[in-house]
LUMVOMI-589302 format. One record per residue (C-alpha): residue number from 1; residue in one letter; x, y, z. Coordinates in nm, 2 decimals. Layout:
BEGIN
<pt><num>NUM</num><residu>a</residu><x>X</x><y>Y</y><z>Z</z></pt>
...
end
This chain:
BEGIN
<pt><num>1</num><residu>x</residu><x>-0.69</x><y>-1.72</y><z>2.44</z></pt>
<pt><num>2</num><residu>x</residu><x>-0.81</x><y>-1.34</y><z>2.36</z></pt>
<pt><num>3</num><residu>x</residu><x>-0.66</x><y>-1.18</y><z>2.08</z></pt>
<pt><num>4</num><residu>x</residu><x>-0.37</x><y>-0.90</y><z>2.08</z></pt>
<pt><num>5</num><residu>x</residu><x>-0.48</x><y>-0.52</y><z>2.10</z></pt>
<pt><num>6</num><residu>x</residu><x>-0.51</x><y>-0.45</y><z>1.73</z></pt>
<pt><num>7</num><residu>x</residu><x>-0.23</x><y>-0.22</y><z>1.56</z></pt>
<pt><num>8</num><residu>x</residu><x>-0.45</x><y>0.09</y><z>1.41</z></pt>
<pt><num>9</num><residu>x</residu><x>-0.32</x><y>0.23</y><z>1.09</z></pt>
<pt><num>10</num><residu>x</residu><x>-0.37</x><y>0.59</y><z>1.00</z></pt>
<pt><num>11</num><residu>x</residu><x>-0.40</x><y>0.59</y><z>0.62</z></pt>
<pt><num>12</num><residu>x</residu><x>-0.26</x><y>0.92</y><z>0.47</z></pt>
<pt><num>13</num><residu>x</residu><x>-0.31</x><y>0.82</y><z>0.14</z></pt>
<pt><num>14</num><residu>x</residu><x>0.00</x><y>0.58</y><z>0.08</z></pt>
<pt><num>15</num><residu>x</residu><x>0.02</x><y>0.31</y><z>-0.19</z></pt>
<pt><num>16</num><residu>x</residu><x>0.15</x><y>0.08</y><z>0.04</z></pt>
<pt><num>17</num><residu>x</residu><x>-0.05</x><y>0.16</y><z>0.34</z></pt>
<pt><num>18</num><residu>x</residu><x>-0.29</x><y>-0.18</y><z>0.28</z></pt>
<pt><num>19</num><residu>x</residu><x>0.11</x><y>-0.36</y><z>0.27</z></pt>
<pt><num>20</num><residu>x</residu><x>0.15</x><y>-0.22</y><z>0.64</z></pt>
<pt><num>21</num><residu>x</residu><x>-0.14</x><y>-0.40</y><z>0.75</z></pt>
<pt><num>22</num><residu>x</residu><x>-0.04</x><y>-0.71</y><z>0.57</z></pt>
<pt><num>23</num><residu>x</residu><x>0.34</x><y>-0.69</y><z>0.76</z></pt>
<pt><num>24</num><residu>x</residu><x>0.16</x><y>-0.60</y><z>1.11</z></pt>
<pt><num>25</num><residu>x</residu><x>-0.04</x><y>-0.93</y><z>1.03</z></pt>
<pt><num>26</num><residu>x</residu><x>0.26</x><y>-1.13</y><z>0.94</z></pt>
<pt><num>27</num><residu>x</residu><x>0.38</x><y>-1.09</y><z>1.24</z></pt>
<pt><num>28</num><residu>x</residu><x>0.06</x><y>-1.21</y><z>1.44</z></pt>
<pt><num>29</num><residu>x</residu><x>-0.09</x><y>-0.94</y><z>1.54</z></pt>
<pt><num>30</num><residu>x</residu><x>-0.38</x><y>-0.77</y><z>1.43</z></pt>
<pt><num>31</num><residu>x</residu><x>-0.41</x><y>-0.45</y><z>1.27</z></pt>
<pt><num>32</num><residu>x</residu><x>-0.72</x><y>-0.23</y><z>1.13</z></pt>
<pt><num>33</num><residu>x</residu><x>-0.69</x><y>0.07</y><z>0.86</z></pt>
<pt><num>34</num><residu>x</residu><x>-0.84</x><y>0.41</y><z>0.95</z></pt>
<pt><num>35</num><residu>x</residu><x>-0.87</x><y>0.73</y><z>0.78</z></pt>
<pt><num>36</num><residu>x</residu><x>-0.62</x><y>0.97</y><z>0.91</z></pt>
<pt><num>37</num><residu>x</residu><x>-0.87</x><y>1.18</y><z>1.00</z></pt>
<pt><num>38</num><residu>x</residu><x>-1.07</x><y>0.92</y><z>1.25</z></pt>
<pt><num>39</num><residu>x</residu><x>-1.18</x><y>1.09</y><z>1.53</z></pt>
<pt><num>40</num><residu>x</residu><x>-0.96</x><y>1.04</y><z>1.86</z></pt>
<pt><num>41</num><residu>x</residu><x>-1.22</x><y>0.85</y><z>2.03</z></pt>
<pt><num>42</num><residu>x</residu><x>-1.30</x><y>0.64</y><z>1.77</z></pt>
<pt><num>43</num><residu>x</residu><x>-0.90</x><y>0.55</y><z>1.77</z></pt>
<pt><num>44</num><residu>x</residu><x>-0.94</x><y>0.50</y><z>2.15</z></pt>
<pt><num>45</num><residu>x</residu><x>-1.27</x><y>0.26</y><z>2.11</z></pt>
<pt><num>46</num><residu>x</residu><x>-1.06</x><y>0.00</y><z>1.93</z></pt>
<pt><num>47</num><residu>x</residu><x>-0.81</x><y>0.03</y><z>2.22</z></pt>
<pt><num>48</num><residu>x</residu><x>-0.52</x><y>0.02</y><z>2.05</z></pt>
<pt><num>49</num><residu>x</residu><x>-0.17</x><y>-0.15</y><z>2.13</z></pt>
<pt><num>50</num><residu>x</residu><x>0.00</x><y>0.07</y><z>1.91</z></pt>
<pt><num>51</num><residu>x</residu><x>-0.07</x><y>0.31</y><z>1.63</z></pt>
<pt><num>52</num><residu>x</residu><x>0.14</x><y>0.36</y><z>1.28</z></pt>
<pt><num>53</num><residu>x</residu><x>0.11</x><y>0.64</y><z>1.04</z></pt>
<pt><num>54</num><residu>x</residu><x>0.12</x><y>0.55</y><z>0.66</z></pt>
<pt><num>55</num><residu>x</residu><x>0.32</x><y>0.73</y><z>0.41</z></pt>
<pt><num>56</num><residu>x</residu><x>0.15</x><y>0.96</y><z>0.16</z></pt>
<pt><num>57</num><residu>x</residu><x>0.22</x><y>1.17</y><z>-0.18</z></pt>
<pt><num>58</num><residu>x</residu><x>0.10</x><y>1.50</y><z>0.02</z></pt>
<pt><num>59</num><residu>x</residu><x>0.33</x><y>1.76</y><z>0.13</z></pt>
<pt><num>60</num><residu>x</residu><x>0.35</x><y>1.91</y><z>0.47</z></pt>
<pt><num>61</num><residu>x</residu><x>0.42</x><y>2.26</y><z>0.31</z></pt>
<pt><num>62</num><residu>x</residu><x>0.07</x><y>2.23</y><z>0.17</z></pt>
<pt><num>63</num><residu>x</residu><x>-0.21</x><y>2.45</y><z>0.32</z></pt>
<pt><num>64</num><residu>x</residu><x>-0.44</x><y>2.11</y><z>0.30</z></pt>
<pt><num>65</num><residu>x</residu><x>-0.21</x><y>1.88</y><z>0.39</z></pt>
<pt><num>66</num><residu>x</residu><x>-0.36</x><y>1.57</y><z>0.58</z></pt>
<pt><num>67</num><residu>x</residu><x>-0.31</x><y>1.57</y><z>0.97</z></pt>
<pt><num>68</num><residu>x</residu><x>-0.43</x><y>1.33</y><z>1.21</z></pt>
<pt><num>69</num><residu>x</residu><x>-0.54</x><y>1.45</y><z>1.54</z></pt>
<pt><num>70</num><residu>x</residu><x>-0.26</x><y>1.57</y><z>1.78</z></pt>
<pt><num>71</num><residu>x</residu><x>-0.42</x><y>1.36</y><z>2.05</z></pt>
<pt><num>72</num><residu>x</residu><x>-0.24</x><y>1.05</y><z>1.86</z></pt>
<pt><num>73</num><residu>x</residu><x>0.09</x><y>1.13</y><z>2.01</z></pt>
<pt><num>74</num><residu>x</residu><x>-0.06</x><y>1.14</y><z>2.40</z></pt>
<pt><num>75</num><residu>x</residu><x>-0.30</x><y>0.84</y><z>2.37</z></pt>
<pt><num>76</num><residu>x</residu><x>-0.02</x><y>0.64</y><z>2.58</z></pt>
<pt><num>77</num><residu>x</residu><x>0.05</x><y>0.37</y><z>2.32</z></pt>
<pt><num>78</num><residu>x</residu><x>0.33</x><y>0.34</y><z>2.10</z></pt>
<pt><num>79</num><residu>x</residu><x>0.35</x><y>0.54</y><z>1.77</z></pt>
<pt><num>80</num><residu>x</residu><x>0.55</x><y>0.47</y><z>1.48</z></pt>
<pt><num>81</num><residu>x</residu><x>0.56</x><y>0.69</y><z>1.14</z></pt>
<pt><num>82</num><residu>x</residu><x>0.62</x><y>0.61</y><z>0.79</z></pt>
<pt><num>83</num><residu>x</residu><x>0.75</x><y>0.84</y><z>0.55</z></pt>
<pt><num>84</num><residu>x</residu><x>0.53</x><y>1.10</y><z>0.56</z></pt>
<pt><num>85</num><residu>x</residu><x>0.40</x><y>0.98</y><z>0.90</z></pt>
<pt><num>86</num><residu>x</residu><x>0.76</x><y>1.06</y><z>1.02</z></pt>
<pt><num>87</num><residu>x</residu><x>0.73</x><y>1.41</y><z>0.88</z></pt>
<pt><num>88</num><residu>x</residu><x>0.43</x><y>1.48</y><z>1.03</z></pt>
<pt><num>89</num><residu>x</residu><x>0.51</x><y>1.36</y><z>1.38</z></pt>
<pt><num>90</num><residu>x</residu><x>0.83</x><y>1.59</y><z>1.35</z></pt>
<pt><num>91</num><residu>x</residu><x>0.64</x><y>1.89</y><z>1.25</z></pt>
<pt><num>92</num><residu>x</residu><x>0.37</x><y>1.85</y><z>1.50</z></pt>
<pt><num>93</num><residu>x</residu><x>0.60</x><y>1.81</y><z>1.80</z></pt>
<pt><num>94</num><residu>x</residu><x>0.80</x><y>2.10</y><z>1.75</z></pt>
<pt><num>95</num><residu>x</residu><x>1.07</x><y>2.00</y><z>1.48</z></pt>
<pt><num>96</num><residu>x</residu><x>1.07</x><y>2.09</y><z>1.09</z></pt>
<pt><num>97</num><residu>x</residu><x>1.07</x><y>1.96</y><z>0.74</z></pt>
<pt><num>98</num><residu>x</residu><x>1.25</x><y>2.05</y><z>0.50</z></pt>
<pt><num>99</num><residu>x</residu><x>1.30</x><y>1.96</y><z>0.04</z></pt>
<pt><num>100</num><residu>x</residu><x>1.55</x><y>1.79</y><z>0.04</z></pt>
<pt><num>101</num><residu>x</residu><x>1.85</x><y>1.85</y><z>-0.12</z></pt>
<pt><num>102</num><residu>x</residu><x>1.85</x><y>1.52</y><z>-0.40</z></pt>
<pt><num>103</num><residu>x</residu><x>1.48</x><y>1.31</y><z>-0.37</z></pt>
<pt><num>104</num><residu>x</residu><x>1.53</x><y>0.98</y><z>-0.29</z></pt>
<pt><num>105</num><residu>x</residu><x>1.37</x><y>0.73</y><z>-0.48</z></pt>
<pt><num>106</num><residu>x</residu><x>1.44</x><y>0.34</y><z>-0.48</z></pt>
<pt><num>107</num><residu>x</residu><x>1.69</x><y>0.14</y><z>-0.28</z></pt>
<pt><num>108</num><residu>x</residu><x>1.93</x><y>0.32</y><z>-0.08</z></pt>
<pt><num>109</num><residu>x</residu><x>2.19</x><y>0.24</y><z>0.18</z></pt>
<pt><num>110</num><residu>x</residu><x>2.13</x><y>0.32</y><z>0.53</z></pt>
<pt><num>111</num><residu>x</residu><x>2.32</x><y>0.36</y><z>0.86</z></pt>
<pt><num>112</num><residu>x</residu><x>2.16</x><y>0.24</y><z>1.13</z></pt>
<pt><num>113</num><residu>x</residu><x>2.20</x><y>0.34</y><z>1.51</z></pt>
<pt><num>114</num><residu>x</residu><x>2.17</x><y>-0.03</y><z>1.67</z></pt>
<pt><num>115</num><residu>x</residu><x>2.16</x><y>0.11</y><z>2.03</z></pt>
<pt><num>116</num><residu>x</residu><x>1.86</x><y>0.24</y><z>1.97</z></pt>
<pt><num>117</num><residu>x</residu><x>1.53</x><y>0.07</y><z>2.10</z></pt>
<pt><num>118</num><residu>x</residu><x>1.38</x><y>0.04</y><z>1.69</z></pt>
<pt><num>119</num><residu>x</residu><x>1.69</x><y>-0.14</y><z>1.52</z></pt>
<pt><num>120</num><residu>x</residu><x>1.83</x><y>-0.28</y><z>1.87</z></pt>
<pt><num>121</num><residu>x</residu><x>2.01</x><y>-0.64</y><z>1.70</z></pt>
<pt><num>122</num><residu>x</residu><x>1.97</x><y>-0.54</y><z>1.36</z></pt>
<pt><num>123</num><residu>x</residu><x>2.27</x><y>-0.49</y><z>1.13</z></pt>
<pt><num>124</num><residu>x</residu><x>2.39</x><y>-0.13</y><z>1.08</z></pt>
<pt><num>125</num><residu>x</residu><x>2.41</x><y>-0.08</y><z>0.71</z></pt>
<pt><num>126</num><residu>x</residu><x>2.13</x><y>-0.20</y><z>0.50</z></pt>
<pt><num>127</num><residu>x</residu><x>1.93</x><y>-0.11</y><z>0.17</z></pt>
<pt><num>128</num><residu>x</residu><x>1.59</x><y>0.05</y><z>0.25</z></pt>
<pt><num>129</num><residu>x</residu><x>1.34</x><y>0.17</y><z>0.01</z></pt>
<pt><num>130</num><residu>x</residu><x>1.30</x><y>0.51</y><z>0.00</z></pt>
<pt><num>131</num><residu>x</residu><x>1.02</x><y>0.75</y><z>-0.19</z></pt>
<pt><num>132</num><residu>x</residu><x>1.04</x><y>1.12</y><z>-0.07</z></pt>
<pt><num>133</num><residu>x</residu><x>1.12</x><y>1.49</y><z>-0.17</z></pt>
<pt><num>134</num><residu>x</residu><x>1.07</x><y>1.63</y><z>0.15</z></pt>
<pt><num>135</num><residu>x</residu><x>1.24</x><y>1.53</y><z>0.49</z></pt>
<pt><num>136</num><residu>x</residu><x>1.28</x><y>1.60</y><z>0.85</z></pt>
<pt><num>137</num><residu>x</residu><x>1.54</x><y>1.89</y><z>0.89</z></pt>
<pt><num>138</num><residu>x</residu><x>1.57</x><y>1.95</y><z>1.26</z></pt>
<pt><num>139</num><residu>x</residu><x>1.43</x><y>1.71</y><z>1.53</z></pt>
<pt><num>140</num><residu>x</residu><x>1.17</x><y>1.75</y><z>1.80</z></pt>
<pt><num>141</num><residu>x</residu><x>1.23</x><y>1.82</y><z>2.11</z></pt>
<pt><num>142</num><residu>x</residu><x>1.35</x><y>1.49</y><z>2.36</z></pt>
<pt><num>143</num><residu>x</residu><x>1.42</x><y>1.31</y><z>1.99</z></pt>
<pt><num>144</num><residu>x</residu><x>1.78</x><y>1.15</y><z>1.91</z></pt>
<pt><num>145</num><residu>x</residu><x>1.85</x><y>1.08</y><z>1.51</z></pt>
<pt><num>146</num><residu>x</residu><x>1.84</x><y>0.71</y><z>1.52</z></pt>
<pt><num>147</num><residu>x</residu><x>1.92</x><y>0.60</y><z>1.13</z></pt>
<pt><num>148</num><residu>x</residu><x>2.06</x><y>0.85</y><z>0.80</z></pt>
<pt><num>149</num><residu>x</residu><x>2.16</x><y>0.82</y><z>0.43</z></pt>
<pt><num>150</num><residu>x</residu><x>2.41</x><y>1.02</y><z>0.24</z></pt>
<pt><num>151</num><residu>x</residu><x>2.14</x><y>1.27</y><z>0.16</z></pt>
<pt><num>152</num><residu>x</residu><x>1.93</x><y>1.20</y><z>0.43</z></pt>
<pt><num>153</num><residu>x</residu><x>2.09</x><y>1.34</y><z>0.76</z></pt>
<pt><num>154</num><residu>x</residu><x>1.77</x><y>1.24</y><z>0.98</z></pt>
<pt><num>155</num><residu>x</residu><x>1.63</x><y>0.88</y><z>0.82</z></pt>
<pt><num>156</num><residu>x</residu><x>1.49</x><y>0.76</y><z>1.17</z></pt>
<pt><num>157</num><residu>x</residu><x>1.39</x><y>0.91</y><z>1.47</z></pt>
<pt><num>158</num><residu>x</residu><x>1.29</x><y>0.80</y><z>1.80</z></pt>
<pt><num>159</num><residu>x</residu><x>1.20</x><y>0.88</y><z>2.17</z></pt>
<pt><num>160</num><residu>x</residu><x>1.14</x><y>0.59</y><z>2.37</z></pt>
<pt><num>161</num><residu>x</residu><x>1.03</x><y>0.78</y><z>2.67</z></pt>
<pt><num>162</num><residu>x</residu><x>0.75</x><y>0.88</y><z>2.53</z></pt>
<pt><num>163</num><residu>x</residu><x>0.71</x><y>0.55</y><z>2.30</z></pt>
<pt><num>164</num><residu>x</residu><x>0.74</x><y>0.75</y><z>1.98</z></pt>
<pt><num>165</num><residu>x</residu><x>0.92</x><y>0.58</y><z>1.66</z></pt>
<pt><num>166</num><residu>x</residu><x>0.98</x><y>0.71</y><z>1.28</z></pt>
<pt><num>167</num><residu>x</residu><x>1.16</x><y>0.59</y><z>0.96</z></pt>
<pt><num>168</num><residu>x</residu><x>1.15</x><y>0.75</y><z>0.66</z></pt>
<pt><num>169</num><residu>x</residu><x>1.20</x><y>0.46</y><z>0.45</z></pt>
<pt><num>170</num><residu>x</residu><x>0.96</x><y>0.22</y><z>0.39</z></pt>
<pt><num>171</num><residu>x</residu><x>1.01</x><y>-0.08</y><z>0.58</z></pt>
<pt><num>172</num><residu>x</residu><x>0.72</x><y>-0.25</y><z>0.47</z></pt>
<pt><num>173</num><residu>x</residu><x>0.82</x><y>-0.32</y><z>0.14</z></pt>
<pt><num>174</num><residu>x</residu><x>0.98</x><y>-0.63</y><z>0.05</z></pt>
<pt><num>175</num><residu>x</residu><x>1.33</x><y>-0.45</y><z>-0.09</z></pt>
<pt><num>176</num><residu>x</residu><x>1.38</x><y>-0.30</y><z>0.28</z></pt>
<pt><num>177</num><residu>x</residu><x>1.62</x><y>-0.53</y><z>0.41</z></pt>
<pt><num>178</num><residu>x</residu><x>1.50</x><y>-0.59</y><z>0.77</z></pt>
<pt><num>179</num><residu>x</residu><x>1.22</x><y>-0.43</y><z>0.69</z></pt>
<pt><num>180</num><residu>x</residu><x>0.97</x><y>-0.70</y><z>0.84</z></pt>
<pt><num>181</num><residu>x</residu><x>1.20</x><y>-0.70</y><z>1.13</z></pt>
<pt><num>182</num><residu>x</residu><x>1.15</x><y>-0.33</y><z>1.22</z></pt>
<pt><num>183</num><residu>x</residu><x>0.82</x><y>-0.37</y><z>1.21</z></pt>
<pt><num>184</num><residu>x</residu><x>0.80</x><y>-0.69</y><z>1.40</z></pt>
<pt><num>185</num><residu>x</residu><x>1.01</x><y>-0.52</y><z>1.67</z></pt>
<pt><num>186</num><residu>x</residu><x>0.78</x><y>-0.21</y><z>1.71</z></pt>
<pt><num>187</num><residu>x</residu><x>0.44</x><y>-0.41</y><z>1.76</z></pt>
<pt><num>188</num><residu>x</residu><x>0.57</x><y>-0.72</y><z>1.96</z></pt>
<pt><num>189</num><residu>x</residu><x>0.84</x><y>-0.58</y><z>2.13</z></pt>
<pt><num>190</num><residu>x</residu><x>0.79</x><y>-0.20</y><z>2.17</z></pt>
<pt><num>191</num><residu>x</residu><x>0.38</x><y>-0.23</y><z>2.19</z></pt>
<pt><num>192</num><residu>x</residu><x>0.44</x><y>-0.55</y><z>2.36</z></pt>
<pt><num>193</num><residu>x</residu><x>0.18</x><y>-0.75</y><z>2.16</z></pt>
<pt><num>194</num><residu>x</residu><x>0.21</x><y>-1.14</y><z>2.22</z></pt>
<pt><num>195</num><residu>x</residu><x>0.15</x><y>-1.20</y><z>1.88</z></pt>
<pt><num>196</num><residu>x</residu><x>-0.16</x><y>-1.42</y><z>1.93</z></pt>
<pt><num>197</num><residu>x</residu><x>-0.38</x><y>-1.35</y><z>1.63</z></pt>
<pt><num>198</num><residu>x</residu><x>-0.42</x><y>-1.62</y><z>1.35</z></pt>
<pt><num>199</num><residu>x</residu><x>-0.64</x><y>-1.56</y><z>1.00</z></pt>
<pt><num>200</num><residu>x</residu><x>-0.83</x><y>-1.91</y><z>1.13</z></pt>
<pt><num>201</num><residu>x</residu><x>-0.88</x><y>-1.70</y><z>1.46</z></pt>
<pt><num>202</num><residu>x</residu><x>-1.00</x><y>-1.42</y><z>1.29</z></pt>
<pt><num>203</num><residu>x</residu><x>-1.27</x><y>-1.62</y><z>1.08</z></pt>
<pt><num>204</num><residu>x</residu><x>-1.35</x><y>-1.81</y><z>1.36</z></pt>
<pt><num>205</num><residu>x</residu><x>-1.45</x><y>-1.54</y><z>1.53</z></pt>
<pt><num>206</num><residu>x</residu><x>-1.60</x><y>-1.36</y><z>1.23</z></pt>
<pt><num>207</num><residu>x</residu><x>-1.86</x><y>-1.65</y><z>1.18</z></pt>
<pt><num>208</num><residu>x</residu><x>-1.99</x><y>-1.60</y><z>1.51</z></pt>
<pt><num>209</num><residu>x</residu><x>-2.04</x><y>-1.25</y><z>1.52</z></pt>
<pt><num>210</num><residu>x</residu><x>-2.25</x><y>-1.30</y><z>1.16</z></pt>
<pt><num>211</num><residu>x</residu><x>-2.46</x><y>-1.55</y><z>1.35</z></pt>
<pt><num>212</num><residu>x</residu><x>-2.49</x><y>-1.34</y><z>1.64</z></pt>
<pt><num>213</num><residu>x</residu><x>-2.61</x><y>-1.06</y><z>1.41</z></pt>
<pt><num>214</num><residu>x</residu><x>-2.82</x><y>-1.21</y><z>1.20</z></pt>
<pt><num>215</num><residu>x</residu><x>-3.00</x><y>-1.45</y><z>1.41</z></pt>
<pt><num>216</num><residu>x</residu><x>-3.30</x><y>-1.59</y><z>1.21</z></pt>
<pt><num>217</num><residu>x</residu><x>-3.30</x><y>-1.37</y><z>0.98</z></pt>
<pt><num>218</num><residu>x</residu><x>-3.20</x><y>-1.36</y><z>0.60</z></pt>
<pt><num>219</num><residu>x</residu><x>-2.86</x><y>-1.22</y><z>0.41</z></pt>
<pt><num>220</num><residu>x</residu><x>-2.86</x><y>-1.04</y><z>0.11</z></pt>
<pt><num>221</num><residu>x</residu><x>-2.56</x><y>-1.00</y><z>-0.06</z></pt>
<pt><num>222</num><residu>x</residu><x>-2.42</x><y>-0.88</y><z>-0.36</z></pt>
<pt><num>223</num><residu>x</residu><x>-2.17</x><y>-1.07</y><z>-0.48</z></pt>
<pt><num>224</num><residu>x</residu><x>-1.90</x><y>-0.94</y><z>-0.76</z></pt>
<pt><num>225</num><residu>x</residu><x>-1.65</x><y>-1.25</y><z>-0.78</z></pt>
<pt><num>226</num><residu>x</residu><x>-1.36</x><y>-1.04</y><z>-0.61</z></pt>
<pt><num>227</num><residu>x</residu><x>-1.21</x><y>-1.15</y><z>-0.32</z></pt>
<pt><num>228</num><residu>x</residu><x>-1.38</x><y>-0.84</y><z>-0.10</z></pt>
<pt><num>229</num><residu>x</residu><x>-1.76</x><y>-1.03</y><z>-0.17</z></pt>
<pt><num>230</num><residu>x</residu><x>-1.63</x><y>-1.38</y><z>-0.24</z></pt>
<pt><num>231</num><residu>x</residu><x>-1.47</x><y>-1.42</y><z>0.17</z></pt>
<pt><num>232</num><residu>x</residu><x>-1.74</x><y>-1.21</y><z>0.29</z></pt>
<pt><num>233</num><residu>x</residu><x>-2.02</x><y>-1.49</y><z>0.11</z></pt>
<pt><num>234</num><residu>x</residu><x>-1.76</x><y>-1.76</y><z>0.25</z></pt>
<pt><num>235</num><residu>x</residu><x>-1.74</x><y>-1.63</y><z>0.60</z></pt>
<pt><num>236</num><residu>x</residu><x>-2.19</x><y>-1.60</y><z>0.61</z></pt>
<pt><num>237</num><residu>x</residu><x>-2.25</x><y>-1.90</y><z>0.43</z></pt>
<pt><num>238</num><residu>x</residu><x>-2.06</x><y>-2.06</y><z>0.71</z></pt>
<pt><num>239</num><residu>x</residu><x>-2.27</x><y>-1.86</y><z>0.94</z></pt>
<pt><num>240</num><residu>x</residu><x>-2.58</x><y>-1.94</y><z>0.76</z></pt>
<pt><num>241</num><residu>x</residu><x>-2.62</x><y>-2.15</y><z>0.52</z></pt>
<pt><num>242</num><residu>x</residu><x>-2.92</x><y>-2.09</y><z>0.27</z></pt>
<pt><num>243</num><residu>x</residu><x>-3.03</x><y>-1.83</y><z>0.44</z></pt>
<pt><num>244</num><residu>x</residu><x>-2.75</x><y>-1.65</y><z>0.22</z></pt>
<pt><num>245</num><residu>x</residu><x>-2.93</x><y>-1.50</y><z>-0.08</z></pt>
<pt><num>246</num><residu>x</residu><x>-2.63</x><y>-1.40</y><z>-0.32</z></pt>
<pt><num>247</num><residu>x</residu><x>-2.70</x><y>-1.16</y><z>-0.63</z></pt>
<pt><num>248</num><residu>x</residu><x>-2.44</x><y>-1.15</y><z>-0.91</z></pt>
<pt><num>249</num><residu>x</residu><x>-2.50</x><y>-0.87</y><z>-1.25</z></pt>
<pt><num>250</num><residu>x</residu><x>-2.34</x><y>-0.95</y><z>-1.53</z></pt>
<pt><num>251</num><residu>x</residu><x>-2.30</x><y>-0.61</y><z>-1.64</z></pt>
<pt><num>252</num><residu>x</residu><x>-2.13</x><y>-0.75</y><z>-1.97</z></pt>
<pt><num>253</num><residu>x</residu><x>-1.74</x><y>-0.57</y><z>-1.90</z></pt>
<pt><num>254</num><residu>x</residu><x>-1.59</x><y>-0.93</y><z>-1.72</z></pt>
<pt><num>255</num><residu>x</residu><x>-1.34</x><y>-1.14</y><z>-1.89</z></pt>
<pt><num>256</num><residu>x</residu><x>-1.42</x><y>-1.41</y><z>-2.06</z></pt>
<pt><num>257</num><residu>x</residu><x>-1.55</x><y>-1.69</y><z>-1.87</z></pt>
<pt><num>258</num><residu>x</residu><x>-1.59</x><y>-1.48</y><z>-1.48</z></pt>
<pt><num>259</num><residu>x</residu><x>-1.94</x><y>-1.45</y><z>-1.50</z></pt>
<pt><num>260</num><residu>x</residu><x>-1.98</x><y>-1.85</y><z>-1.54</z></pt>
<pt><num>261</num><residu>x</residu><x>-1.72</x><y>-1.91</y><z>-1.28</z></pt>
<pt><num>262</num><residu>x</residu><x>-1.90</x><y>-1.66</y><z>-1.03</z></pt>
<pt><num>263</num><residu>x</residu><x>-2.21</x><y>-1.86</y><z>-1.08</z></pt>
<pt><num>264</num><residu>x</residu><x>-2.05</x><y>-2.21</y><z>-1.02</z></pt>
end
């Protein structure tokens, strides 16, 4: 069976941006981190079912704020924004951002338009996470308000026509109530992803493209004892076998014990 289209991420510099590819995951489908400056037709080469933009601590009123390529928004594929990913899709199709009157920080309760296509069956009032001094103060053009807080007039965003999606809370941490479900809605429902993609899928697959690469050849790899190096010596070793030359340093700054279990 081939795997879903992959979700892309656009990483604006977001502590929680790796967390929205573990959620995308979570719910079976597959989903790769880019810069937010990737160019558009590297975006396009992955062909993408759906694209999210990550939160980030810039501001938009900042001459050197981060922005992805406009292009994102007429690639033809679903678009959802975080946080700052909301702002920015705002801003770049016509609407505004604003400071907002009180920051939001931590839980806070939200109202939550269930006509619309993002919180469709979802319950209307919820606790979302919510980390932001700035906010979306008038909407782009062919946009309704979909979601809002007591300080937060314009929370959500969406229009479906032109399958684009924004929250300003976070849904992908684990204090947004419904959060996994929002984001399970927008990449199996809205991108219309299956949700075929397993881990054991992923490796399976993973192993064969090493072997395919490497052929006869040899592996050199150095090996840390995180979990980066320690999957990727897994995943060729399987591949391999002792044609897998690993090379640890102790560099004498482990903790006590690592460097002997790193060897075993």
């Amino acid at each position: 069976m081939p795997m879903d289209k992959p979700i892309v991420i656009l990483d604006f510099g977001s502590q929680y941006t790796q967390l929205i590819a573990r959620r995308v995951r979570q719910a079976n489908v597959f989903s790769q981190v880019l810069p937010y400056n990737a160019d558009i037709e590297r975006i396009q080469a992955l062909n993408p079912g759906g694209i999210i933009l990550s939160g980030g601590p810039a501001s938009l009123h900042e001459a050197d704020a981060p922005r992805c390529d406009p292009a994102v928004f007429a690639l033809g594929v679903p678009v959802m924004g975080v946080c700052y990913g909301m702002q920015l899709m705002a801003q770049t199709l016509g609407g505004d951002v604003a400071p907002a009157q009180k920051k939001e920080y931590g839980l806070r309760p939200v109202r939550l338009e269930t006509d619309s296509v993002l919180f469709k069956g979802l319950d209307a009032q919820c606790d979302c996470w919510m980390s932001h001094g700035i906010q979306v103060s008038s909407l782009p053009r062919g946009f309704a308000r979909t979601a809002s807080t007591g300080t937060c007039p314009i929370a959500a965003m969406e229009n479906p026509e032109r399958g684009l999606y924004a929250v300003q809370f976070h849904p992908e941490v684990t204090h947004s109530q419904q959060g996994m479900a929002v984001i399970t809605r927008f990449v199996r429902e809205i991108c219309k992803l299956p949700g075929n993609w397993r881990m054991e899928n992923f490796a399976s697959q993973a192993v064969q493209d090493i072997r395919d690469t490497v052929g006869e050849g040899k592996v050199l790899l150095a090996l840390s004892g995180g979990v980066d190096s320690a999957v990727v010596a897994a995943l060729i070793y399987e591949a391999i076998g002792s044609r897998l030359h690993c090379v640890f340093v102790d560099h004498g700054f482990m903790r006590k014990g690592e460097p002997e279990m790193v060897r075993e």
